[in-house]
N, C-alpha and C positions, 0 to 999 in steps of 0.2 A: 763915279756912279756905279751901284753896286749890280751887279745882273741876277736875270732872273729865268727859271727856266721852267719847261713845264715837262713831267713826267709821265711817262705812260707804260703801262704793264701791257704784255701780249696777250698771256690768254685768257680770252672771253672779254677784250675790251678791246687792242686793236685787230683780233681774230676774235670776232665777237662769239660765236659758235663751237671754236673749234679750240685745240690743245696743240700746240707745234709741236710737241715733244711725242706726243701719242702717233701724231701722222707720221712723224717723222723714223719710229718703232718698226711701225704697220709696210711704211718703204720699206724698212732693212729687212723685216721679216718676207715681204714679196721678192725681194730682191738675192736672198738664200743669207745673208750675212748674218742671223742669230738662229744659233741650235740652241739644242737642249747645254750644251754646259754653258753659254752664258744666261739663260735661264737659272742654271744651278748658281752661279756667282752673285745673280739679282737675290733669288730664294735664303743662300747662305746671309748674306748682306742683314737681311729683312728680316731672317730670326734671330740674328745675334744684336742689332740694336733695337728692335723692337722694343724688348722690356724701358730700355732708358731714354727714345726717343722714337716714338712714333714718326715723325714728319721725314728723319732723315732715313726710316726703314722704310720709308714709302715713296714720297713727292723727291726728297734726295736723294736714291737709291740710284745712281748712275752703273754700278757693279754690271748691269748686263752688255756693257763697254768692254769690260776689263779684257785686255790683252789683245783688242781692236787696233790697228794701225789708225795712227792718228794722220793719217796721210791720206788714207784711203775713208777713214769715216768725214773730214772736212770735204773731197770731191762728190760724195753722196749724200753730204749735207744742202750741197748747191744742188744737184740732181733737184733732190726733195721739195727744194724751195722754189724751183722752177717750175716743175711739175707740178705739185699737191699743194702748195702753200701758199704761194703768191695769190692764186685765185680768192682766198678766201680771206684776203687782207680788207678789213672795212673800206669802203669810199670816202664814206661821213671821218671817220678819223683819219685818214688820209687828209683830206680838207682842214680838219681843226688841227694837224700838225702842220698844217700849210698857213694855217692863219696865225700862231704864234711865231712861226717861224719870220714871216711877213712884219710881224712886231718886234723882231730883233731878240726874241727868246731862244735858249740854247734848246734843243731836244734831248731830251735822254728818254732810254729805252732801260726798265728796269722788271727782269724779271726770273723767275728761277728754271730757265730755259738752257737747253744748251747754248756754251757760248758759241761753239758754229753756226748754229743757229739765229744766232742773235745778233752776230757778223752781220748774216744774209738780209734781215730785217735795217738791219743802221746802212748797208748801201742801197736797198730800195727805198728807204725813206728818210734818207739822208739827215741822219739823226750826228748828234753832236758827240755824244758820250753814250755808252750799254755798261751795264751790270748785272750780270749773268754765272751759269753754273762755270765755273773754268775746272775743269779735269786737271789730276798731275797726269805727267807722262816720265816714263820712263824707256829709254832706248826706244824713241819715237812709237812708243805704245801707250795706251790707256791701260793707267793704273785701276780705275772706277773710281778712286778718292777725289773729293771737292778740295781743291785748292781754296784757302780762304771761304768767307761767308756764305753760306747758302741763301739764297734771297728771298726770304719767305715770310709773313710772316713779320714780329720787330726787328726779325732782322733789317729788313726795308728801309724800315727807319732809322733803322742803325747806320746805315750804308749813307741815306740821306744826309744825315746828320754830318757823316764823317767827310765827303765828300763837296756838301754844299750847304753847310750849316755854321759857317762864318765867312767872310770876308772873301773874295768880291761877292758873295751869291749873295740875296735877300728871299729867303723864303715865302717873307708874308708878301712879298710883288710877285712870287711862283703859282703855279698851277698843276694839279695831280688829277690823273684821272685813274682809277682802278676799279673791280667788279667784285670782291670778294669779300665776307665776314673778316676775313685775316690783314687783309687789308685795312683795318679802320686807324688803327694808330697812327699809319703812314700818312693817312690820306688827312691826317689832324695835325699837319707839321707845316702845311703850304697855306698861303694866305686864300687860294683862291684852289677848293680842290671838288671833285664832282666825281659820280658812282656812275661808272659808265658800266653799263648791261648788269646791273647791279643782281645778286642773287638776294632773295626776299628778308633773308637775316641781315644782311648789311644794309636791305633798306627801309628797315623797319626800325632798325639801329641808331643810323645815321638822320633819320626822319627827325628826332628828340633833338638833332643837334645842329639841326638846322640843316645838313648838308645836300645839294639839291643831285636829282640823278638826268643825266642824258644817253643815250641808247645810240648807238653806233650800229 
């Protein structure tokens, strides 16, 4: 029997409001750990691929990492998710990944977040599987480079596909939930998928195609 599982994006669906990666900024910035030169590595980053890819001069742009101990940014990744994060984790989705879960569904946590962060979200809500921004390191330091896929985007779908788009998974038994325009490819790949805290383009979009939205 083949399984099935149901995915869910963090932000603005199971942090319906909020951005984990932006709280998680706003910590290190309160906390003294970004100056102006990892500023300058995000800025440098963001004009030299800009011209040929906007998403990854922006939403990808991890460079204000670079040369961070990856030792010390994972201890203030939990700090952050203690402190700032956790509060803001929906209820209602907490419950619907408790009711799949209950139905013998795997959880995955799919999104373009740090993966320390993304860590901190799969043991509080004891998820199956994450796919997330993974950083290189080098000499236990942050490179800023994405290791592998940035999950944004077809990428999503990509990731889906590659991961759980044959044998044992069954898609069309699966369930996606996401909030985003960018998100629509993805969320056309599960048999059972819904626009959760949906933004007015993706549900204006998705309205044509039947796809129905729920609000966390």
């Amino acid at each position: 029997m083949n399984k099935a599982i149901a995915v869910f994006d963090i932000d603005g669906t199971v942090l319906r409001d909020s951005l984990a990666e932006r709280i998680f900024v706003h910590y290190l910035l309160a906390k003294g750990e970004l100056n102006m030169f990892n500023g300058a590595h995000f800025v440098k980053h963001f004009l030299v691929t800009l011209p040929r890819n906007s998403v990854m001069a922006s939403k990808g742009n991890k460079f204000y990492l670079k040369g961070k101990s990856i030792h010390r940014i994972e201890k203030l990744a939990k700090e952050c998710f203690r402190k700032e994060i956790v509060s803001k984790i929906s209820d209602i989705a907490c419950r619907k990944i408790e009711e799949h879960r209950a139905c013998g569904l795997e959880i995955v946590l799919l999104s373009g977040t740090l993966d320390v962060l993304l860590r901190c979200f799969q043991e509080y809500l004891e998820a199956d599987h994450t796919h997330g921004s993974t950083l290189k390191v080098l000499g236990g330091r942050y490179t800023g480079d994405i290791c592998g896929i940035y999950p944004y985007g077809r990428t999503k779908a990509e990731i889906v596909r590659t991961y759980y788009g044959r044998n044992p998974y069954d898609l069309s038994a699966s369930y996606a939930y996401a909030n985003h325009i960018s998100d629509f490819e993805f969320l056309g790949l599960f048999g059972h998928s819904a626009l959760a805290n949906p933004t007015p383009r993706l549900l204006a979009k998705a309205k044509r195609k039947g796809i129905g939205a729920v609000y966390f």
